[in-house]
C-alpha positions in Angstrom: 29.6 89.7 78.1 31.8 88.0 75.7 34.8 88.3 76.9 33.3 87.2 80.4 32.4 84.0 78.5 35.6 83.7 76.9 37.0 84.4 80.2 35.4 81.5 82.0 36.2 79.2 79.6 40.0 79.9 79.7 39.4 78.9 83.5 38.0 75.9 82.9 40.1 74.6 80.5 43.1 75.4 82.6 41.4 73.4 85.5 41.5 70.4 83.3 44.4 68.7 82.8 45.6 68.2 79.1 45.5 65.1 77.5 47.6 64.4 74.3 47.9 61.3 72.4 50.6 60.2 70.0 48.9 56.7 69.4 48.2 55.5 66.5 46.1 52.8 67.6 43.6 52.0 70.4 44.9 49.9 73.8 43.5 47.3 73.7 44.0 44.2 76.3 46.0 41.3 75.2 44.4 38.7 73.5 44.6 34.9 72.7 46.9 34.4 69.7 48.7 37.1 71.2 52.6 36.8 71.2 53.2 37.3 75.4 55.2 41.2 75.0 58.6 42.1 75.7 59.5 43.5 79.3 61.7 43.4 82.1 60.6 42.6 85.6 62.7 41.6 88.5 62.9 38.7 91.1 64.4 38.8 94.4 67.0 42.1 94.4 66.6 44.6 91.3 69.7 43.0 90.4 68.1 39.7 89.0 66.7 40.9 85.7 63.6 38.7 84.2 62.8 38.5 80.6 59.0 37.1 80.8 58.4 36.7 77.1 62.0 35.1 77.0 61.5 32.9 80.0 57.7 31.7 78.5 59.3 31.0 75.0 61.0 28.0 76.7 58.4 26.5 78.0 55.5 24.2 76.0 52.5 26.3 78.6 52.8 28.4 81.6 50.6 30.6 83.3 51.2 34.3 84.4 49.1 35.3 87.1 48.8 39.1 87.6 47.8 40.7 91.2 46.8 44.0 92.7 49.3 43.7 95.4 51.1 41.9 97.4 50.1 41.4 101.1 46.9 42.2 100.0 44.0 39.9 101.3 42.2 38.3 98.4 46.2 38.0 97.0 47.4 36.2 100.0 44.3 34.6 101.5 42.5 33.1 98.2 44.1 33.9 95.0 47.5 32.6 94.7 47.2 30.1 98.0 44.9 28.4 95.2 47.4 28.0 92.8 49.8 26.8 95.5 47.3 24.2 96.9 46.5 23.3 93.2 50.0 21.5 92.7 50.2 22.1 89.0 53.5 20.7 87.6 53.0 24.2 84.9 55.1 27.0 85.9 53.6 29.9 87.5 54.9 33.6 87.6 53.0 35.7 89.8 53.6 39.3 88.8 52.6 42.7 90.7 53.4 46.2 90.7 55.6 46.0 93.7 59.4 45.8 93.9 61.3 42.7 94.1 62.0 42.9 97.8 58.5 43.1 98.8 57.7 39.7 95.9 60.6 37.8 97.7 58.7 38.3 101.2 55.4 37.9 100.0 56.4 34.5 98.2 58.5 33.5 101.4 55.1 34.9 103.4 52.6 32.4 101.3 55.3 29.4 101.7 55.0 29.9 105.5 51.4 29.9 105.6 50.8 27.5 103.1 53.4 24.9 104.1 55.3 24.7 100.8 56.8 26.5 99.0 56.6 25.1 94.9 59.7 26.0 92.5 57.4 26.0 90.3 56.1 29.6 91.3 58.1 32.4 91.3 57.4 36.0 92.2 58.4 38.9 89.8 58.4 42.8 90.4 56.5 45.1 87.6 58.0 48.1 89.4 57.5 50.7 87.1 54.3 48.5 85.7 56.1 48.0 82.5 54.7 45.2 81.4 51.1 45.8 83.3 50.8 48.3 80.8 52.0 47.0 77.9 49.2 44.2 78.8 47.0 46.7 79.1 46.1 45.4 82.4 46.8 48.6 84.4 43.6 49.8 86.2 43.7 53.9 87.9 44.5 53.0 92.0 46.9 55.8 93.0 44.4 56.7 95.6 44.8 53.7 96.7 48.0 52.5 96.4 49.7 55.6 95.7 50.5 54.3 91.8 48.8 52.7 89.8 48.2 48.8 89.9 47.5 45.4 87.7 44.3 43.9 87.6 43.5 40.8 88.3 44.4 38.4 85.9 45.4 35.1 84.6 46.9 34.5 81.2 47.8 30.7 79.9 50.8 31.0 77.9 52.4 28.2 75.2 55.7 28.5 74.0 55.7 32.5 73.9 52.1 32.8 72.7 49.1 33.7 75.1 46.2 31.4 74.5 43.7 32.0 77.2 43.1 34.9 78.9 41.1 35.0 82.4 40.5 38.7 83.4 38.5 40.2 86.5 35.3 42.2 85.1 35.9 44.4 88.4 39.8 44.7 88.6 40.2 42.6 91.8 37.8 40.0 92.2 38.6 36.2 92.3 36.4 34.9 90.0 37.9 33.8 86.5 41.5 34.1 87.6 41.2 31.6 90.1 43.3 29.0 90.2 40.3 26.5 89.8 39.2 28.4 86.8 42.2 28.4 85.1 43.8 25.2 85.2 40.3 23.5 84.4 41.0 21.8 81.2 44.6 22.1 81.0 
């Protein structure tokens, strides 16, 4: 009877998958005070190379807006349409797990619709989720999407240093990270 135990506990824990961690610390999301963290995303080819923090250093506040997807319905129809009908003069980098050719032709998709096209918006590619993660903004969708994705997000940034964070309680909502929401007070 024992080994019978012993037995069916080997075949459970080999159903499970292992999970090991070398952290020394928990994940934890990003938070105001923050220094915005190193990583490399990509606009327009994966030749054009994008330092974030780098680019966010330079200026006195930006906002980075993080997405689901691109194409995606609340992205396109609601989400960043609002940013692009609010007319801020801040700059705006929209950011999603997708490549840079699929960021270019959603951005060039939104100008078409929208009937402008800010320069003060620009699209960048998370295509390994880099920087998703190291936000801790990832959120488990390969069923979904076949990886996983961002959450939705917005994150007010000043001079390299996050000072407002706007995160979806459900992942993909428009709520707090609404253009609306986000630029009140600014």
């Amino acid at each position: 009877m024992n080994s019978l135990r012993m037995l069916n506990t080997l075949k459970l824990s080999a159903a499970s998958p292992l999970k090991r961690g070398f952290q020394t610390s928990a994940i934890r999301n990003i938070k105001a005070g923050e220094a915005f963290p190193d990583a490399e995303l990509v606009e327009d080819s994966p030749g054009n190379k994008i330092n974030l923090s780098s680019a966010l250093k330079k200026h006195d506040k930006a906002i980075v807006v993080g997405v689901p997807a691109a194409f995606s319905p609340a992205c396109s129809s609601t989400h960043i349409p609002g940013y692009i009908k609010a007319a801020s003069p801040l700059p705006v980098y929209v950011v999603s797990v997708n490549d840079p050719f699929v960021m270019k032709a959603w951005g060039d998709s939104l100008a078409a619709s929208t009937g402008t096209a800010p320069q003060n918006i620009r699209y960048l590619g998370d295509p390994a989720g880099e920087l998703t993660r190291k936000l801790n903004m990832e959120f488990e969708s390969a069923k979904i999407f076949g990886n996983n994705r961002s959450k939705r997000y917005a994150l007010v940034v000043e001079k390299g240093v996050v000072t407002k964070v706007a995160e979806e309680p459900d992942n993909t909502g428009v709520k707090v990270s609404r253009a609306e929401e986000v630029l009140k007070g600014l």
